[in-house]
Biopython code that builds the backbone (N, CA, C, O; Angstrom):
import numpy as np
from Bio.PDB.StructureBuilder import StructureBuilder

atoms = [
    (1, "UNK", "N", (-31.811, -20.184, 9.589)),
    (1, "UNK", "CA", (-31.599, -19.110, 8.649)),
    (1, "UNK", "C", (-30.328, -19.404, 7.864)),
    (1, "UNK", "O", (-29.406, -19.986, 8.435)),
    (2, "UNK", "N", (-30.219, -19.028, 6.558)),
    (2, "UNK", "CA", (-29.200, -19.251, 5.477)),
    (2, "UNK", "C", (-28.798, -17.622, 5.074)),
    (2, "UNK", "O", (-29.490, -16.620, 5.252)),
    (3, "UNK", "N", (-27.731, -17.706, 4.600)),
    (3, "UNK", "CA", (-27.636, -16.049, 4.010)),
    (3, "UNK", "C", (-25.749, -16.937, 3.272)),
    (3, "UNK", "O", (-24.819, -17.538, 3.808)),
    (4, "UNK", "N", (-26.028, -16.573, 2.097)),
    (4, "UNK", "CA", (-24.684, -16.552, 1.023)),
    (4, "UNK", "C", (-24.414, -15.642, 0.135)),
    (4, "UNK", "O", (-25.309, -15.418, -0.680)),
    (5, "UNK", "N", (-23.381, -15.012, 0.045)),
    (5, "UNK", "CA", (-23.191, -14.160, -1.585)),
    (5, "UNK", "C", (-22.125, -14.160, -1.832)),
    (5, "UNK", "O", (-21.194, -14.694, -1.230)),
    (6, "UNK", "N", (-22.131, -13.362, -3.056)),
    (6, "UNK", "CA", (-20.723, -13.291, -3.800)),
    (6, "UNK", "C", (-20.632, -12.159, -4.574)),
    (6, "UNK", "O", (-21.582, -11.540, -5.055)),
    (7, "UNK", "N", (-19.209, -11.850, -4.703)),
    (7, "UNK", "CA", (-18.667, -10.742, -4.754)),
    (7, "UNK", "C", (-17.360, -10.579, -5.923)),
    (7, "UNK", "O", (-16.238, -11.053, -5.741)),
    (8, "UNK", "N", (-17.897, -9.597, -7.471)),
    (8, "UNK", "CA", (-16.386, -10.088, -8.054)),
    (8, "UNK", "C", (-16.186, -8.098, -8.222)),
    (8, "UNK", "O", (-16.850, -7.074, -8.380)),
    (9, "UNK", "N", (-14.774, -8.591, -8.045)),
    (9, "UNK", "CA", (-14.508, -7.244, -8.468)),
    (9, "UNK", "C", (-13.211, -6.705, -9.185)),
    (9, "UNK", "O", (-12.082, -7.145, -8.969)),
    (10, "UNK", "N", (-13.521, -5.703, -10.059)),
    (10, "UNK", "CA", (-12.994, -5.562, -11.606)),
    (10, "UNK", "C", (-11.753, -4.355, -11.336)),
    (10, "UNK", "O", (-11.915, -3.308, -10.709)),
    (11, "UNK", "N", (-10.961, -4.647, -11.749)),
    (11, "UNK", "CA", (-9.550, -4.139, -11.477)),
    (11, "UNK", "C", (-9.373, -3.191, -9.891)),
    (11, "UNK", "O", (-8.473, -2.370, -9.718)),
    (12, "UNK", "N", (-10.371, -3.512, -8.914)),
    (12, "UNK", "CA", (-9.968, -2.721, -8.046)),
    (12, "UNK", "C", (-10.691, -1.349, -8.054)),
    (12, "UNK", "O", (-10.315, -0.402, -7.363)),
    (13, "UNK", "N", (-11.742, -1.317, -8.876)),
    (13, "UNK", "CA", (-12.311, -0.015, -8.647)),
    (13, "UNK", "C", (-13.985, -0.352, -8.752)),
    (13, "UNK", "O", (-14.899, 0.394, -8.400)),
    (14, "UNK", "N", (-14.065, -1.391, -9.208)),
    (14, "UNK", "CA", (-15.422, -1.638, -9.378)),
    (14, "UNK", "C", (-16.309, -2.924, -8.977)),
    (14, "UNK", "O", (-16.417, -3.922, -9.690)),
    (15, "UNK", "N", (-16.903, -2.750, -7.775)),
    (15, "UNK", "CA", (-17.654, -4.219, -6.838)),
    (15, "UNK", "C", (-19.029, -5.028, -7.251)),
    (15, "UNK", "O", (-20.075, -4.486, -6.896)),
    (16, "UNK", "N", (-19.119, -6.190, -7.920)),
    (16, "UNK", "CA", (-20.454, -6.297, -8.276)),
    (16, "UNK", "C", (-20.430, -7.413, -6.899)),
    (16, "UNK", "O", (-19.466, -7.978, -6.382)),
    (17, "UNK", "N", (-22.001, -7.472, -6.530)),
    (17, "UNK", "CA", (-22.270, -8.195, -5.428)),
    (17, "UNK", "C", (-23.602, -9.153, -5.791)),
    (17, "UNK", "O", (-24.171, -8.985, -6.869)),
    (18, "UNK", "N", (-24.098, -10.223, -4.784)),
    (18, "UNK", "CA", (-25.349, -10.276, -5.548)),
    (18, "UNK", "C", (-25.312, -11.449, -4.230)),
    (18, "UNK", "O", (-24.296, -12.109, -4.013)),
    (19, "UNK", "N", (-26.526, -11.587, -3.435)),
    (19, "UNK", "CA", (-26.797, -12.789, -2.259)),
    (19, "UNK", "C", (-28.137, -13.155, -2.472)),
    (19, "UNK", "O", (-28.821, -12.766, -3.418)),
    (20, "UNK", "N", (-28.607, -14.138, -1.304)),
    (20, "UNK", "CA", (-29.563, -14.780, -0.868)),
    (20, "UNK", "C", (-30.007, -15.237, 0.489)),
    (20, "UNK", "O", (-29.542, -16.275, 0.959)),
    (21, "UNK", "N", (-30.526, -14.808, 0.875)),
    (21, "UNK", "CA", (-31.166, -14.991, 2.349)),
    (21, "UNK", "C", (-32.411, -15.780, 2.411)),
    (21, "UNK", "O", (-33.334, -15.543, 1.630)),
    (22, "UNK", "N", (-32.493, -16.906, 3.494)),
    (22, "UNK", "CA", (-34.037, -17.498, 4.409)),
    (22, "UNK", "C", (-34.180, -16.556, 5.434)),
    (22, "UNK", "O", (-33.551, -15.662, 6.001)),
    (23, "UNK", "N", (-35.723, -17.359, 5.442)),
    (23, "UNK", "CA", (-36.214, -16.984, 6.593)),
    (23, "UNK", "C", (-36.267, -15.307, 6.472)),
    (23, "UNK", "O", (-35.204, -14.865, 6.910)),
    (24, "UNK", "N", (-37.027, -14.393, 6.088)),
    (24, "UNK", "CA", (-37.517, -14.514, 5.284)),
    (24, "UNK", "C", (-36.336, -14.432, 3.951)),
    (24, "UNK", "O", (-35.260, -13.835, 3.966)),
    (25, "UNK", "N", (-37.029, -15.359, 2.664)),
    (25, "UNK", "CA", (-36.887, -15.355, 1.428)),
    (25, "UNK", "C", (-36.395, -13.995, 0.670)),
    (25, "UNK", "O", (-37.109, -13.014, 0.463)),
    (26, "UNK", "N", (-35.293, -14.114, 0.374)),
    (26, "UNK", "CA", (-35.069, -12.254, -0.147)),
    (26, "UNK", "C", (-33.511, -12.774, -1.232)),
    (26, "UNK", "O", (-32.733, -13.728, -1.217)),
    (27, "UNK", "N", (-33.671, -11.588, -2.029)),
    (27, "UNK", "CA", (-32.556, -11.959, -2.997)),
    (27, "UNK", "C", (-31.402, -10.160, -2.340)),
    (27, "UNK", "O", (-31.686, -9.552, -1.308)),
    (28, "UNK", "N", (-30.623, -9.895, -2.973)),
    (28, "UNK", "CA", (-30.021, -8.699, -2.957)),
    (28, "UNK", "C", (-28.509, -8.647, -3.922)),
    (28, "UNK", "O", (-27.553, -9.423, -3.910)),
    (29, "UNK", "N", (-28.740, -7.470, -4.684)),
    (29, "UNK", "CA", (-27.692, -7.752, -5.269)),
    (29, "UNK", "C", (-27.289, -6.224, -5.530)),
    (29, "UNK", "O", (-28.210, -5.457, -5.807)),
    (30, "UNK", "N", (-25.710, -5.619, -5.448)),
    (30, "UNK", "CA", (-25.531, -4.291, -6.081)),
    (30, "UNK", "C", (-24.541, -3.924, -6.053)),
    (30, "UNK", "O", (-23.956, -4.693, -5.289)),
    (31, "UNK", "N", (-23.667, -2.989, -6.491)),
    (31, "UNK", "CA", (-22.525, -2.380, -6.881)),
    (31, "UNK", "C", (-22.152, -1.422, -5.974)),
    (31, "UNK", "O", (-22.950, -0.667, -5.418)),
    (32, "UNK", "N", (-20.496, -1.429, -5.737)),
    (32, "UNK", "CA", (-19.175, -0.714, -5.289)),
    (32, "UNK", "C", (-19.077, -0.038, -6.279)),
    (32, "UNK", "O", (-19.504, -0.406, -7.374)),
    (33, "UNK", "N", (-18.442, 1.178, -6.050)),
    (33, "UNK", "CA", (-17.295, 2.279, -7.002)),
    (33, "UNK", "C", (-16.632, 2.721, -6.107)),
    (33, "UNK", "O", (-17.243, 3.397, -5.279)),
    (34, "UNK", "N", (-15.404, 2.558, -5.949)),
    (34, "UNK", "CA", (-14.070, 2.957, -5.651)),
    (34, "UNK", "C", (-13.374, 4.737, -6.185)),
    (34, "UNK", "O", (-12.609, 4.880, -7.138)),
    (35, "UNK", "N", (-13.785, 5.672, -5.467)),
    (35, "UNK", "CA", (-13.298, 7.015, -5.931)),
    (35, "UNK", "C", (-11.820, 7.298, -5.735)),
    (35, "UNK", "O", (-10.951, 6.426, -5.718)),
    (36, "UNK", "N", (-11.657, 8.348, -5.616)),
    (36, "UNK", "CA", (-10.165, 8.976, -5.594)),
    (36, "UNK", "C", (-9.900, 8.865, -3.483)),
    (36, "UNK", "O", (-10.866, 8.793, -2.724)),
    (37, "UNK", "N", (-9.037, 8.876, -3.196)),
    (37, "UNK", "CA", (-8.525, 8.672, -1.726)),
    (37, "UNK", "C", (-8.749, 8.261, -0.848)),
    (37, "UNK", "O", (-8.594, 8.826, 0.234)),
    (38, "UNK", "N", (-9.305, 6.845, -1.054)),
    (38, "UNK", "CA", (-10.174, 6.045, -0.398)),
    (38, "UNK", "C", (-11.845, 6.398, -0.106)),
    (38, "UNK", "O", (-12.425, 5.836, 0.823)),
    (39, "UNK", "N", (-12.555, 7.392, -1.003)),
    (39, "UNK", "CA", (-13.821, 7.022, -1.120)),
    (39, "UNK", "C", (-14.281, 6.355, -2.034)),
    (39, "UNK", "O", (-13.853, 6.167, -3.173)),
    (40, "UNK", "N", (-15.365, 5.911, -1.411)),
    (40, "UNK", "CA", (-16.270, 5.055, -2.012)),
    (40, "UNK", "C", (-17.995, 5.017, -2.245)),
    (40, "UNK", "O", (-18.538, 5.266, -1.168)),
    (41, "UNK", "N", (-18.771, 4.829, -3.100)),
    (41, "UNK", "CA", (-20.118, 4.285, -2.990)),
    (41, "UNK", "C", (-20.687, 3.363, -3.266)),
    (41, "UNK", "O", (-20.408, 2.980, -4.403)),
    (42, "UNK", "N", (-21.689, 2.528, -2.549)),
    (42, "UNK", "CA", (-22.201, 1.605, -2.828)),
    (42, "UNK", "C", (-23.600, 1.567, -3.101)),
    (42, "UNK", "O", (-24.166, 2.375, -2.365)),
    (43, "UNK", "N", (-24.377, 0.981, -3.835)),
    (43, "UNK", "CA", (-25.812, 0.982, -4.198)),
    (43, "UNK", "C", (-26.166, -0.424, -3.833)),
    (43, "UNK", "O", (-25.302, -1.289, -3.977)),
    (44, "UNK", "N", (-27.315, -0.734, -3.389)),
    (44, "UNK", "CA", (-27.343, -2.250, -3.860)),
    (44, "UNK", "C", (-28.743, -2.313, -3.433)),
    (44, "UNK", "O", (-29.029, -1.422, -2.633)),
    (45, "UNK", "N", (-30.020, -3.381, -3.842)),
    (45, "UNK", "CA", (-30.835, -3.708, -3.586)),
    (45, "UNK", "C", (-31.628, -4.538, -3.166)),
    (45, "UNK", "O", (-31.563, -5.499, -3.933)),
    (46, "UNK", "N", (-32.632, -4.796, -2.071)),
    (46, "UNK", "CA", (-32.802, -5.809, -1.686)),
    (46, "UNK", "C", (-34.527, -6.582, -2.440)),
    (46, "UNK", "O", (-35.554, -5.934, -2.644)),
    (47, "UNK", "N", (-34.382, -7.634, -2.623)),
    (47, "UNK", "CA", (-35.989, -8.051, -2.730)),
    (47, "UNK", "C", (-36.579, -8.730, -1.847)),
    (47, "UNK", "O", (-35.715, -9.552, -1.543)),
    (48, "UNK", "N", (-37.738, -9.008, -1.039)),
    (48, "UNK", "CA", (-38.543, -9.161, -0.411)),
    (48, "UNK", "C", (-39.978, -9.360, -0.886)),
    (48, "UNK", "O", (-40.514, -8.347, -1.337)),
    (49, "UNK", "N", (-40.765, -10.588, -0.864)),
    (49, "UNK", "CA", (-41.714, -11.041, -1.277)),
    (49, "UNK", "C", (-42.819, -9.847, -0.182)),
    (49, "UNK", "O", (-43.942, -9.501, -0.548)),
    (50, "UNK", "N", (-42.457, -9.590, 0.567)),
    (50, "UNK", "CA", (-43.841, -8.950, 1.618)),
    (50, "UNK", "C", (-43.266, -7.435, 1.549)),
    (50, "UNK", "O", (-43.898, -6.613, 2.213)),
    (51, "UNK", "N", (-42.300, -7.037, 0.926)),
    (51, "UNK", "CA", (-41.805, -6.097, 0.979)),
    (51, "UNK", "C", (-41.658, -5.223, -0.705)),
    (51, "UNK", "O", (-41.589, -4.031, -1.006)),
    (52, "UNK", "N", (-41.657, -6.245, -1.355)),
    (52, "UNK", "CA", (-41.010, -5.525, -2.672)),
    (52, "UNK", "C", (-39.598, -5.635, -2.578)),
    (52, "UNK", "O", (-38.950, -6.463, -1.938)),
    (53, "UNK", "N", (-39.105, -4.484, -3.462)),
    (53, "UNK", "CA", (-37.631, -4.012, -3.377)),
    (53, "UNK", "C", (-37.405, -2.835, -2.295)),
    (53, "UNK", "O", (-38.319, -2.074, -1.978)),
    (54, "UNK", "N", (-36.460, -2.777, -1.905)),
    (54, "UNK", "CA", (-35.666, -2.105, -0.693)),
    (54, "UNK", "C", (-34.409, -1.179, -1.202)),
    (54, "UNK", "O", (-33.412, -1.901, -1.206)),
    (55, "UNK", "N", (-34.069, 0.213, -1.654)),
    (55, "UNK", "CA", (-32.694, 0.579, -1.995)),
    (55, "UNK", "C", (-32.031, 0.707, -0.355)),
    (55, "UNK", "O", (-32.366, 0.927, 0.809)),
    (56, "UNK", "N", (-30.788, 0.379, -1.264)),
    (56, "UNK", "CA", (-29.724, 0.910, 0.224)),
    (56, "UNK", "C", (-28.533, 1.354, -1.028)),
    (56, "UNK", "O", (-28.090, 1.075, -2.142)),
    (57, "UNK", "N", (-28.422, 2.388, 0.306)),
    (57, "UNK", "CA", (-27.023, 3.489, -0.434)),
    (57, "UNK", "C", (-26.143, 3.531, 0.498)),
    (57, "UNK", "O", (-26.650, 3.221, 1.576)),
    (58, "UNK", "N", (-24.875, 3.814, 0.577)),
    (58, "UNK", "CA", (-23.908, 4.220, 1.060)),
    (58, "UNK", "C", (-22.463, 4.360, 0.840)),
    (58, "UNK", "O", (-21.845, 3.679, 0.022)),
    (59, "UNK", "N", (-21.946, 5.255, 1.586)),
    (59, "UNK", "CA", (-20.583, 6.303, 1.122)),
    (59, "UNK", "C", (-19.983, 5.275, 2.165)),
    (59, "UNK", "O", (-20.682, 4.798, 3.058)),
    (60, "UNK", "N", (-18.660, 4.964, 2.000)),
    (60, "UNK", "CA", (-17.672, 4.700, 2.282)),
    (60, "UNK", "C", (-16.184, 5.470, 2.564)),
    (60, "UNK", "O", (-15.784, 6.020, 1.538)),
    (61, "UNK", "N", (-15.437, 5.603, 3.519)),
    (61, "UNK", "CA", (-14.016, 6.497, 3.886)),
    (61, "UNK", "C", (-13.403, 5.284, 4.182)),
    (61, "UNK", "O", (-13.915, 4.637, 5.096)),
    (62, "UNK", "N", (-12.328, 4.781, 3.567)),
    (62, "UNK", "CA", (-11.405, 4.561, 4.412)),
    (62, "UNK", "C", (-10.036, 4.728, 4.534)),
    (62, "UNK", "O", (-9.236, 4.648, 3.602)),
    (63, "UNK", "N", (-9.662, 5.059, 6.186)),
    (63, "UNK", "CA", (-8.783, 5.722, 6.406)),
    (63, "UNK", "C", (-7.584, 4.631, 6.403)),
    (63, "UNK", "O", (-7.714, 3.477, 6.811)),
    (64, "UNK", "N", (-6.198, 5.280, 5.785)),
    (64, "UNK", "CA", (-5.089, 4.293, 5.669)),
    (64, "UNK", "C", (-4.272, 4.942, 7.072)),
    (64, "UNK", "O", (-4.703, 5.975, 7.584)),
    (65, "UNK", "N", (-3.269, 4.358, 7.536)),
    (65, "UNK", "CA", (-2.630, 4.614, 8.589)),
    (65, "UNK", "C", (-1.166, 4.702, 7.450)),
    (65, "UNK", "O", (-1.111, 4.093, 6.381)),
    (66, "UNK", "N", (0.015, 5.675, 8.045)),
    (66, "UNK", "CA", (1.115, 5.841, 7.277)),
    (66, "UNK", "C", (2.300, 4.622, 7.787)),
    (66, "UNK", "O", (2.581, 3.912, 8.753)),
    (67, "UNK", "N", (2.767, 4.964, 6.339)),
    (67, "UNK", "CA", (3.694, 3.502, 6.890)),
    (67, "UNK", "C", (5.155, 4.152, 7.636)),
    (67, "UNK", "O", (5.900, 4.833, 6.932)),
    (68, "UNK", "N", (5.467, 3.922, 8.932)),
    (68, "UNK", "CA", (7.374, 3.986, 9.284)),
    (68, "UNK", "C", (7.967, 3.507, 9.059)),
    (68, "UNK", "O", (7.867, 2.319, 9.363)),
    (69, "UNK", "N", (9.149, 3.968, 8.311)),
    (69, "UNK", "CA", (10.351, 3.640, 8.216)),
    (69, "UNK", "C", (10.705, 4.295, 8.833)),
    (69, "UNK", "O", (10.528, 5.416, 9.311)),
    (70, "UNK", "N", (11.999, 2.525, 8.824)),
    (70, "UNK", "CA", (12.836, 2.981, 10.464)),
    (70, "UNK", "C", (14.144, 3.352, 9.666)),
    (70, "UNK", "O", (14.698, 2.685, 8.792)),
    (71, "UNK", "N", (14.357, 4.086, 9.974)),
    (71, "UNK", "CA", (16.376, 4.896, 9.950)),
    (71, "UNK", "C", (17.462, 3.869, 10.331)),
    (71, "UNK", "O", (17.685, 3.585, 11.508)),
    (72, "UNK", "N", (17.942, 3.476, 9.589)),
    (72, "UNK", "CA", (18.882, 2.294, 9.550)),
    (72, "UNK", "C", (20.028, 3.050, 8.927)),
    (72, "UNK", "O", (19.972, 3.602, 7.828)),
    (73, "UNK", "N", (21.072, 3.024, 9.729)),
    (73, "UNK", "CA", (22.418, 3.377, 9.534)),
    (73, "UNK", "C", (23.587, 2.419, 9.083)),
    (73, "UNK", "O", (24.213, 1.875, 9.993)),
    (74, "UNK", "N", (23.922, 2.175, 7.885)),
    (74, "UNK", "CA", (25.176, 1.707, 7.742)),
    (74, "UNK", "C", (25.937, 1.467, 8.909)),
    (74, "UNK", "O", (26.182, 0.304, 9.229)),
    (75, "UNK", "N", (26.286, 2.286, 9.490)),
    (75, "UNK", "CA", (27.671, 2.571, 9.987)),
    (75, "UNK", "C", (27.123, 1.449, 11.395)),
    (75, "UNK", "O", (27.846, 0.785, 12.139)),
    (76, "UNK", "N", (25.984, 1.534, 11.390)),
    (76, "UNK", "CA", (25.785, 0.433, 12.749)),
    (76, "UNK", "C", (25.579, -1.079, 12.755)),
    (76, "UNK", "O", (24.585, -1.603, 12.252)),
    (77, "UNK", "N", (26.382, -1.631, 13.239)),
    (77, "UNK", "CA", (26.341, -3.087, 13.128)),
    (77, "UNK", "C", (24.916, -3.784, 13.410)),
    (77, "UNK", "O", (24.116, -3.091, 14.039)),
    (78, "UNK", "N", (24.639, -4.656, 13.144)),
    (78, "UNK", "CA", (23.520, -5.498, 13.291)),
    (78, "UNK", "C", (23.591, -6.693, 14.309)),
    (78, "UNK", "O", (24.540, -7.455, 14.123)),
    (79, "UNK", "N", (22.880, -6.940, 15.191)),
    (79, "UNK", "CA", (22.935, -8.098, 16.264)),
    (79, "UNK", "C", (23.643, -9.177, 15.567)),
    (79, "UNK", "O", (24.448, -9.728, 16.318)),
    (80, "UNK", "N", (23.605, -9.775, 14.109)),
    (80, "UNK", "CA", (24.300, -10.738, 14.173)),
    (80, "UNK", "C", (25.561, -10.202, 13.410)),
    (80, "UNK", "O", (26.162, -11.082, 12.792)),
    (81, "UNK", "N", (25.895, -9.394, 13.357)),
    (81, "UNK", "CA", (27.652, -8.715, 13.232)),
    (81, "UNK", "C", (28.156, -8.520, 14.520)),
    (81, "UNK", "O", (29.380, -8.617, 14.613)),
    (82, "UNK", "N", (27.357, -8.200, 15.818)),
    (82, "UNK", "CA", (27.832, -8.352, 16.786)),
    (82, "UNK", "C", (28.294, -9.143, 17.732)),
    (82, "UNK", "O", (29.244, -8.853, 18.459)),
    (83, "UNK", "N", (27.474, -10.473, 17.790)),
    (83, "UNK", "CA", (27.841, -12.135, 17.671)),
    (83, "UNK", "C", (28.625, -12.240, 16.890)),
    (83, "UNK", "O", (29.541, -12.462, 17.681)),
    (84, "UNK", "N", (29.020, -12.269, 16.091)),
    (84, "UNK", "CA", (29.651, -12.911, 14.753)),
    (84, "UNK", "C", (31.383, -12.834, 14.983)),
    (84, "UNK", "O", (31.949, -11.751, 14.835)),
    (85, "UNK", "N", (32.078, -13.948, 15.316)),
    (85, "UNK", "CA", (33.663, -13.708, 15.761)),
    (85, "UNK", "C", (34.852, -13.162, 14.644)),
    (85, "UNK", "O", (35.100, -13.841, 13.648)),
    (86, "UNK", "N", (35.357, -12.237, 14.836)),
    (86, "UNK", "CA", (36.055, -11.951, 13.972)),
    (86, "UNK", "C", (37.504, -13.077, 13.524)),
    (86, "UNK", "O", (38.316, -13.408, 14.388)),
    (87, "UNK", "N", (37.575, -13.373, 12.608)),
    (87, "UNK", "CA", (38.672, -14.499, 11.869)),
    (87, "UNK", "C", (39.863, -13.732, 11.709)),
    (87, "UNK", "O", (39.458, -12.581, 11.544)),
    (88, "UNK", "N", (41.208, -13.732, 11.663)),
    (88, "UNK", "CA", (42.063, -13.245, 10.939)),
    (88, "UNK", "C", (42.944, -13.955, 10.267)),
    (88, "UNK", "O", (43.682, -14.690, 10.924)),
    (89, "UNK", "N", (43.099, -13.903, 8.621)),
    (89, "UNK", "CA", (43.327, -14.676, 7.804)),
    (89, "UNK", "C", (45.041, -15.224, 8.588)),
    (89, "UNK", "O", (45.420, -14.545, 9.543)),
    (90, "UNK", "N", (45.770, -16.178, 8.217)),
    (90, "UNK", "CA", (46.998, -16.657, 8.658)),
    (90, "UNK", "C", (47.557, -15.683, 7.336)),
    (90, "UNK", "O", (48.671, -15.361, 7.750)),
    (91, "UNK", "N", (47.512, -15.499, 6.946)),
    (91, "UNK", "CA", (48.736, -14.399, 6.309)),
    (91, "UNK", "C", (49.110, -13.096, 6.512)),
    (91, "UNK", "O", (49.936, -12.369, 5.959)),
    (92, "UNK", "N", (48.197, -12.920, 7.579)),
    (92, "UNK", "CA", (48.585, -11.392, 8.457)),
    (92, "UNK", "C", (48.972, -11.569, 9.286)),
    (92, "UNK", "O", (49.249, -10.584, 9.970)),
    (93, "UNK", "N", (49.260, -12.872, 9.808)),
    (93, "UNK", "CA", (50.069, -13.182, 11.336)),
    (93, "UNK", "C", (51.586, -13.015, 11.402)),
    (93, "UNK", "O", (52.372, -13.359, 10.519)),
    (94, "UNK", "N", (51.868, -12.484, 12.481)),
    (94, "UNK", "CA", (53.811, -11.830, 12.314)),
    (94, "UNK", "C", (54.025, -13.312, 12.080)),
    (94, "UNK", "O", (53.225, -14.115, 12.559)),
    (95, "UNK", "N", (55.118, -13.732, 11.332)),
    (95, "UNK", "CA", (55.885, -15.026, 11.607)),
    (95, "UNK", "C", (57.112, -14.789, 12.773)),
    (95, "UNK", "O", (57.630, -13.718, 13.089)),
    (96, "UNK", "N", (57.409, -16.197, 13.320)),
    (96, "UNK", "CA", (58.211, -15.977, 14.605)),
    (96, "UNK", "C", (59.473, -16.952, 14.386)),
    (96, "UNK", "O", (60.349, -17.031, 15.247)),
]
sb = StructureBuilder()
sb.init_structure("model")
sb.init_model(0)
sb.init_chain("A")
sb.init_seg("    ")
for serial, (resi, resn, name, xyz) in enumerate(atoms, 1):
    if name == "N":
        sb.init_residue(resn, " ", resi, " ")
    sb.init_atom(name, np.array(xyz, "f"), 0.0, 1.0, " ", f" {name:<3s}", serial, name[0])
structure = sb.get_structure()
């Protein structure tokens, strides 16, 4: 069995598709739309010599997870400020 397709899609809101399958022999090709907050629909159709054409539909959700930010304080040093040896220039040293 073989099965390939391809897929272009236009600024992010709009999916054209279009494949080919053996075993059995069938073409399929159909369109994404991208809605408002992650929905979506898809149409697309299949052909089949013993079958004809075939619709398929479907809605799409998808859910985003939120992003954390982490609270980072100035005032707190960072692992490598804490390694890091402090120098003191020779012109702040008492002379003797």
């Amino acid at each position: 069995m073989f099965r390939a397709g391809v897929e272009y899609t236009l600024k992010d809101l709009v999916s054209f598709r279009a494949g080919v399958a053996t075993d059995p022999v069938a073409g399929t090709f159909g369109v994404g739309v991208k809605l408002k907050q992650g929905l979506g629909i898809d149409v697309a159709c299949t052909y089949q010599a013993n079958l004809g054409f075939s619709p398929h539909f479907g809605i799409l959700y998808e859910i985003k997870k939120k992003k954390k930010i982490a609270n980072v304080t100035p005032s707190t040093p960072t692992s490598i400020e804490k390694l890091a040896p402090t120098i003191t220039p020779a012109s702040n040293l008492p002379i003797k």
